[in-house]
C-alpha positions, 0 to 999 in steps of 0.5 A: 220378409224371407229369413235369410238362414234356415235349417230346412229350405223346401222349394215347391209346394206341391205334393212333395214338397209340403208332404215332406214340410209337414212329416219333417215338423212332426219328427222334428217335434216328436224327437225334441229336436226341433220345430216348424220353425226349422222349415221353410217352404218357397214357392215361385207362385203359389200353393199347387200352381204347378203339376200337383193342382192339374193332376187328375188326381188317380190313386192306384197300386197299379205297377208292374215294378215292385219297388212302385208298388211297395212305395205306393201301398206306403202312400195310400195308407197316407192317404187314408190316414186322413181321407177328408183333409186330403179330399180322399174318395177310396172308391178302388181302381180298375185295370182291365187289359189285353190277352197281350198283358195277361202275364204282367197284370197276373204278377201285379196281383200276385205281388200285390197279396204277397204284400197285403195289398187287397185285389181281386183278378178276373181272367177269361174274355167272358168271366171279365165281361160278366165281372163289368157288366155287373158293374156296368149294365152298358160295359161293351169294351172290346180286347178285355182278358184279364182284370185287376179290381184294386179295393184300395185306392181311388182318387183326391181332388187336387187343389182341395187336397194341397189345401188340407195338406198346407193346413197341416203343414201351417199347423206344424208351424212351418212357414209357406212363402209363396211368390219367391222365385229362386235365381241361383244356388251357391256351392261351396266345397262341394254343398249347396249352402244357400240359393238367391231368390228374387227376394233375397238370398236364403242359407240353409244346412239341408235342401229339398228340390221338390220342383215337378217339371221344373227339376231341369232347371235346379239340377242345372243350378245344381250344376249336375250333368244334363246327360248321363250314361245309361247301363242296361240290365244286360250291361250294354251302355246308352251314352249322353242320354238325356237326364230330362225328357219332356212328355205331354199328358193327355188329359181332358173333362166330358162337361156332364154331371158326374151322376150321369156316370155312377154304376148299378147300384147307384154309387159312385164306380171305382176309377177304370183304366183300359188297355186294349188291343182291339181296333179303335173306331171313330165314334162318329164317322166310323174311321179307324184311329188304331190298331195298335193297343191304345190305353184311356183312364176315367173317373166322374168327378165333382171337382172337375164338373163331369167325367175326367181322364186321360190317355198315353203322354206325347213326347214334347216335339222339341229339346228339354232345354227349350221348354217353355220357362212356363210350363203351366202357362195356358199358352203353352203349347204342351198345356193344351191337348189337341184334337187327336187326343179328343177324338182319341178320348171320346171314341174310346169311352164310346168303345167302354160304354154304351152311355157316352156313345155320340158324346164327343161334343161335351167334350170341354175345350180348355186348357188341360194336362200339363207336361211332365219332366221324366227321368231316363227310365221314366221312374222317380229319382230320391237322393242327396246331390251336392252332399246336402241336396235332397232332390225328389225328381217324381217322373210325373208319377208325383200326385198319388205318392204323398207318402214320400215325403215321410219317407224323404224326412226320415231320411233327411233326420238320418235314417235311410228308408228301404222303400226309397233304395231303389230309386237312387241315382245310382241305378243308371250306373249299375244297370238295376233299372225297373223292370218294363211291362207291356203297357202302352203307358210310359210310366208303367 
């Protein structure tokens, strides 16, 4: 049986919504103000049944905006802090791009020392071909003048992370009860004191929305508005914007043994991420995909069963509110990446890599990606709605910032954290959105 009232009712159990379980039970202990008994967590199906267990699991400092960068140096210490609970491989992350990026990746590095966060920058077509074909003695990747080689960072294997990351919420003495699906919230003067579920209703004094892509549907139960009004920096306004856009990720596993993929030494390369401007061909017939920048990302892994990746997000070709009640369904149409993105993929390793030229037919053929439910800058969204709703909205940069849910439980105790400042709703009001790179990628 689910209690009928709580102090802190968490729903989701993924990546935010058991990090924030698990750091609000240690606080509450470390204060003497409480227990894991004062928290409980709800989920609809099960420990990481939704964006967090598909995640490809990328663990990166890579962004042009400061406040993502900031907030991300904070994650990979979490990460760190533990790396075999959390299935950590710190193996470091590439970024290799265009002469038309050159300017943004120099300032990502620029922020990056000015932070502490190590990284090394390679500028010039030749001094960046040299740098990978001393990692790689098959690198013939076109378009390349500029490179960011972050130490830190790497990538988690997704279900064995949310496992070791729930073994420590239970530790704490915090309940997980999977299996209940909220039906509604009830406000009263202005709060939310209590949602139905499936199995009963549940009060609480404080709420954590930690649902993914499922963000469209408690915000609606929330009664919060499903368009906003939208100031850019230069004061022009965007009226009746959609508060959710709906992308399909792009993601997929070459069925080879990750060996197969290691770099001159032997070991385990770190994860690499290209942009490039240069023409992509067809790796088999030859034809021309495009000749506008293209971005792919890559990495061997174990938990995967190959070399696993992904490229840039398809906008979901129908309204918000008509997307699919399951997302993470397998027959949902935005769960499974098409042939373009194949073709895509494939030729695009070919174009990094002499080893996977003519590779496309171990491409594996299974459901892969998932949709994400962005925000209307495409950056996450942490604040208290309906005075005691803390609602962590990722915009699908979700799996790789578990250091959020430390920062949203001191919050939750009272204590306002710099780091989250600049992801407050408020930002759509006053104009002071992130700044935009020239990354063909949605989220950076």
């Amino acid at each position: 049986m689910i209690p009928q009232h709580v102090r802190y009712l968490v729903i989701g159990a993924g990546i935010h919504g058991l990090s924030t379980a698990w750091h609000l039970a240690t606080e509450l202990q470390a204060r003497g103000e409480g227990s894991g008994d004062d928290v409980l967590v709800i989920d609809k199906a099960d420990i990481g049944a939704g964006a967090s267990g598909v995640a490809c699991g990328v663990i990166r400092n890579n962004y042009f905006q400061p406040a993502m960068r900031e907030l991300m140096a904070h994650s990979v210490g979490v990460w760190e802090s533990d790396p075999e609970a959390f299935s950590y491989h710190d193996v470091g992350y590439i970024q290799l791009a265009p002469e038309s990026m050159h300017a943004d990746v120099v300032q990502i590095h620029a922020e990056q020392r000015a932070i502490g966060y190590e990284s090394v920058l390679v500028e010039g077509e030749r001094a960046c071909r040299d740098y990978m074909l001393e990692m790689f003695s098959d690198w013939q990747a076109p378009g390349i003048s500029v490179l960011l080689h972050e130490k830190r960072g790497g990538y988690a294997n997704n279900h064995a992370s949310l496992r070791g990351l729930a073994a420590k919420v239970r530790g704490c003495g915090v309940r997980i009860a999977t299996g209940v699906t909220v039906t509604g919230a009830r406000l009263t003067g202005g709060a939310v004191t209590a949602v139905d579920t499936d199995q009963g209703t549940i009060a609480f004094d404080k709420l954590v929305v930690a649902v993914g892509p499922w963000v469209r549907d408690t915000w609606a139960m929330l009664e919060l508005p499903s368009a906003i009004t939208v100031t850019m920096p230069d004061g022009s306004k965007i009226h009746n914007h959609p508060m959710w856009t709906y992308w399909a990720l792009q993601e997929g596993t070459l069925n080879m043994d990750p060996n197969e993929f290691m770099d001159n030494r032997g070991t385990f390369p770190p994860v690499i991420h290209v942009d490039s401007d240069a023409p992509l061909h067809d790796d088999i017939d030859g034809s021309l995909i495009t000749d506008q920048i293209w971005g792919i990302y890559y990495k061997p892994d174990f938990h995967f069963g190959g070399v696993q990746g992904g490229a840039s997000p398809q906008r979901v070709p129908r309204p918000a509110d008509q997307v699919a009640v399951d997302p993470y369904g397998t027959e949902s149409p935005e769960f499974i990446v098409g042939d373009d993105f194949v073709r895509m993929w494939t030729s695009a390793l070919a174009a990094c890599h002499k080893r996977f030229e003519q590779k496309r037919s171990l491409y594996r053929d299974e459901p892969s990606g998932g949709i994400g439910a962005f925000t209307p800058d495409s950056f996450p969204i942490f604040d208290v709605f309906r005075k005691n709703a803390y609602v962590i909205a990722d915009a699908n940069h979700g799996y790789k910032m578990i250091g959020v849910g430390a920062l949203v439980a001191r919050e939750l105790l009272g204590e306002s954290q710099a780091l989250l400042e600049p992801f407050r709703f408020t930002r759509y009001e006053t104009g002071e959105l992130h700044p935009v790179s020239n990354s063909p990628f949605p989220w950076s």
